[in-house]
ZATORPA-895678 format. One line per 4 residues: for each residue x, y, z of N, C-alpha, C. Coordinates in Angstrom, 1 decimal, padded with zeros to 4 digits. Layout:
X Y Z X Y Z X Y Z  ...
//
This chain:
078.6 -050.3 -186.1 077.4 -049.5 -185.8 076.2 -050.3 -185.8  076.2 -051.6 -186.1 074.8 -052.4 -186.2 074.6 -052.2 -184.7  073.3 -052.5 -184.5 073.0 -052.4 -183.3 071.9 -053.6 -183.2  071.5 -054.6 -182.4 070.9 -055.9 -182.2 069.7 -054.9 -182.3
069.0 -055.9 -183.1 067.3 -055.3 -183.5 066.5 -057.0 -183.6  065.9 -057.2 -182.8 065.0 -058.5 -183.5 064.4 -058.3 -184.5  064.1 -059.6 -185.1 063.3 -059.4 -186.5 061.6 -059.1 -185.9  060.8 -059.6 -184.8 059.9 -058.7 -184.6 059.8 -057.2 -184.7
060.9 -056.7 -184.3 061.0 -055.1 -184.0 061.6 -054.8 -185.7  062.1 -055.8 -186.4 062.5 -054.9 -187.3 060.9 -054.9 -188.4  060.3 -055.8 -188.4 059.3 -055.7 -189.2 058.2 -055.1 -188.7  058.0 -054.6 -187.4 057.6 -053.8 -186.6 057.8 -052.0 -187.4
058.7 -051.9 -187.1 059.5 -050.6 -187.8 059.3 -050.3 -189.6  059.4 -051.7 -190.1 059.3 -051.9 -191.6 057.4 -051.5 -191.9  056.9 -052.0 -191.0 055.2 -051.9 -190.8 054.9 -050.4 -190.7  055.8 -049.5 -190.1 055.2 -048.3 -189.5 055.8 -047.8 -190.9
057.1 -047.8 -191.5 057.5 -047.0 -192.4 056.4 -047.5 -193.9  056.1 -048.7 -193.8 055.0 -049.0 -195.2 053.7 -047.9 -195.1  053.3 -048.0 -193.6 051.9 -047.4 -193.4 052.2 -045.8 -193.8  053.4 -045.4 -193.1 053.4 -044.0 -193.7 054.0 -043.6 -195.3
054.3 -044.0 -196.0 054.6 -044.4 -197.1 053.2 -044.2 -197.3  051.9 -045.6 -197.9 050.7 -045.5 -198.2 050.4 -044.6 -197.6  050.7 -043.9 -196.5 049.8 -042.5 -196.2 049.7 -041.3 -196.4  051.2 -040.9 -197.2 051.7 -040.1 -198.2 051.1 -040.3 -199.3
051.3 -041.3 -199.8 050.3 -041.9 -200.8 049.2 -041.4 -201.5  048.5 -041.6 -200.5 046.9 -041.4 -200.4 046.9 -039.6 -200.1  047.9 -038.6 -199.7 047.4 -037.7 -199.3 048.4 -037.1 -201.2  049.3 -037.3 -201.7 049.2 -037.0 -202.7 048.5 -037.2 -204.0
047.9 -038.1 -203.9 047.0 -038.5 -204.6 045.6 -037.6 -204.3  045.2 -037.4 -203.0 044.4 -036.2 -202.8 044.5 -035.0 -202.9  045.7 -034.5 -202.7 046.3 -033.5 -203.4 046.1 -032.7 -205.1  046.4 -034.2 -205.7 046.5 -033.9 -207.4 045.1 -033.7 -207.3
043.8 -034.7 -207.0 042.6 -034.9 -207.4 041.8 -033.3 -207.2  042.6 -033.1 -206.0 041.7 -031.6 -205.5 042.3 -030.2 -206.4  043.9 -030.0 -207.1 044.6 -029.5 -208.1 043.5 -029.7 -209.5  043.4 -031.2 -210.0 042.8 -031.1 -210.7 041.9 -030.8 -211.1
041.1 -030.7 -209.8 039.3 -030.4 -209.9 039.3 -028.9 -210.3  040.2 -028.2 -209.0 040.3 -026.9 -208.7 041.0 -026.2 -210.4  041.5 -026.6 -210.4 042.0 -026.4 -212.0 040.8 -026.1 -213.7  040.0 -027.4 -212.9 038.8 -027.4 -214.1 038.0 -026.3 -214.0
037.9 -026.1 -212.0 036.7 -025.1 -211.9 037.4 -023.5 -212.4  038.6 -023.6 -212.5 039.3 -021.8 -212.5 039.4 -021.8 -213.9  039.8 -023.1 -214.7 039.2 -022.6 -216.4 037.9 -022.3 -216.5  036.9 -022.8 -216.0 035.1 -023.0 -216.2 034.9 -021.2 -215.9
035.4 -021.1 -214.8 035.4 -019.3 -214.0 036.0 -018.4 -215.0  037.2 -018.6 -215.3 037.6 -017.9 -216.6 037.1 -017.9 -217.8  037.0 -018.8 -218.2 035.7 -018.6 -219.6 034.6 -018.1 -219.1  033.8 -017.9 -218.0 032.9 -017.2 -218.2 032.7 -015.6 -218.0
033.8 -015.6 -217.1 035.2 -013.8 -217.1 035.1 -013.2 -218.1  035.9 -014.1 -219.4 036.0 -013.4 -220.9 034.6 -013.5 -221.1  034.0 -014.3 -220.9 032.3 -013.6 -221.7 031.4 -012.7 -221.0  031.7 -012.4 -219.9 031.8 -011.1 -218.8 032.1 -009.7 -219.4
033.4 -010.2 -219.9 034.3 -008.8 -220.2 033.7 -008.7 -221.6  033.4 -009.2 -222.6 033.3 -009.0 -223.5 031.8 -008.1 -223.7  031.1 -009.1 -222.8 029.7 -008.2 -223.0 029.9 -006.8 -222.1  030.9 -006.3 -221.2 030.6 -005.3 -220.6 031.4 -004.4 -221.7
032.4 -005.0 -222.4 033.3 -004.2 -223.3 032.0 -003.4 -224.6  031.2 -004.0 -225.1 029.8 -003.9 -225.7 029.2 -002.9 -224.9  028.6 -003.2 -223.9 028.1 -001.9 -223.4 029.0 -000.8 -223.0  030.0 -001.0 -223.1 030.8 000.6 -222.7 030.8 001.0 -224.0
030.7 000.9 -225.2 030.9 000.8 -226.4 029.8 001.6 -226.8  028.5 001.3 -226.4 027.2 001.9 -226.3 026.6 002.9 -225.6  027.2 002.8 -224.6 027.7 003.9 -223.3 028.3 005.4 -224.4  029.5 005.0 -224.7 030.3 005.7 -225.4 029.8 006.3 -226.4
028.9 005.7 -227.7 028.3 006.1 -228.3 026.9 007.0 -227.8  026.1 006.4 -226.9 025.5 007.6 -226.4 025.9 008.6 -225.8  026.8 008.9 -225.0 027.3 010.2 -224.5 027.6 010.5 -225.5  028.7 010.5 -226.7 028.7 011.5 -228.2 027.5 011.4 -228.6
026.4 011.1 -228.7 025.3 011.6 -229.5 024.0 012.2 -228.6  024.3 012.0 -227.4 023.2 012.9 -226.4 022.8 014.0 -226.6  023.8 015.1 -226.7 023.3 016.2 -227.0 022.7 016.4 -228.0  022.7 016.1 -229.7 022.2 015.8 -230.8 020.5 015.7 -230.5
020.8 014.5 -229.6 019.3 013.8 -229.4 018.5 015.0 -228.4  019.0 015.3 -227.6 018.1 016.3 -226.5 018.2 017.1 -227.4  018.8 017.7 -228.1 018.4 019.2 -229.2 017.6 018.6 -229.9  017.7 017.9 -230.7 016.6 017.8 -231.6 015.1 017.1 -230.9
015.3 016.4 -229.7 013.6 016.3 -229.3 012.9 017.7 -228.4  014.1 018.8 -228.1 013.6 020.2 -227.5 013.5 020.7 -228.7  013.8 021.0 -230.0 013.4 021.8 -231.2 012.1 020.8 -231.6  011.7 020.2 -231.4 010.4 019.2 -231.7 009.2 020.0 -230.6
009.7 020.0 -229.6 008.8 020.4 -228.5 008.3 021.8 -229.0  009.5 022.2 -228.7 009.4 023.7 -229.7 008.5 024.5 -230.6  008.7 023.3 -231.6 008.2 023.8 -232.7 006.5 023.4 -232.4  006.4 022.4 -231.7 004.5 022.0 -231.4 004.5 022.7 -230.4
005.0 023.6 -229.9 004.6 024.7 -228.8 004.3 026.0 -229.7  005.1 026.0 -230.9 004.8 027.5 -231.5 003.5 026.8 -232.6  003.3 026.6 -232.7 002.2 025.7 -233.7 001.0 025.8 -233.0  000.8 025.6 -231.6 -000.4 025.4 -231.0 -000.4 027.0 -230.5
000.5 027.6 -230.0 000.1 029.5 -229.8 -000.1 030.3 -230.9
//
């Protein structure tokens, strides 16, 4: 099965397989670089998520607490009003 190849044509052929080789190369190596960048930026985005979530978890918290104490508060500043309404008639 050998088949006559000159040695121009074979190092011809050896030339094209090096270049694509390095050019593989070079795209997996740009590959990892852009993985690892993208990587740093989706931890940086996530830690600032959890301090997102935390502070909104805080205000719902406060949220929560005001709705149970609303009504308390509107009665007691309408019995206030109230009472400086029957005070002044």
């Amino acid at each position: 099965m050998a088949t006559g190849v000159t040695l121009a044509e074979f190092e011809s052929r050896v030339g094209v397989l090096e270049r694509d080789v390095e050019g593989e190369k070079l795209v997996t190596r740009h590959i990892l670089e852009q993985t690892r960048r993208n990587g740093d930026d989706l931890a940086a985005v996530k830690s600032r998520l959890d301090r997102v979530e935390t502070r909104l978890d805080r205000v719902e918290t406060k949220i929560d607490g005001l709705e149970r104490n609303l009504p308390k508060i509107v009665g007691d500043a309408m019995r206030e009003v109230l009472r400086d309404l029957d005070r002044k008639t």
